[in-house]
C-alpha positions, 0 to 999 in steps of 0.5 A, spaced: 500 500 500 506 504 500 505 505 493 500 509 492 503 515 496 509 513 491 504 515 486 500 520 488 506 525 486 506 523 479 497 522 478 498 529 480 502 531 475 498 527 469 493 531 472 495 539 471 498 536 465 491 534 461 488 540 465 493 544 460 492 540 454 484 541 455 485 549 456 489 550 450 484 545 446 478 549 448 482 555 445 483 552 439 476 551 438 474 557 439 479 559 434 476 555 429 469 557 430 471 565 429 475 562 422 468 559 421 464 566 423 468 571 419 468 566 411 460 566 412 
């Protein structure tokens, strides 16, 4: 069972690093749909 405060760091980690990945993805749709909105 010791491992998993072993692991706790590293889960924390992946998990700001996914949250940073979704924000930037959001941004880039937003991007896309304003390229979409400004050719119609």
């Amino acid at each position: 069972m010791e491992y998993v405060g072993l692991l706790a760091p590293i889960a924390f980690v992946f998990a700001l690093a996914a949250l940073a990945q979704v924000g930037s993805l959001k941004n880039e749709v937003e991007k896309l749909k304003e390229e979409l909105q400004s050719k119609k």
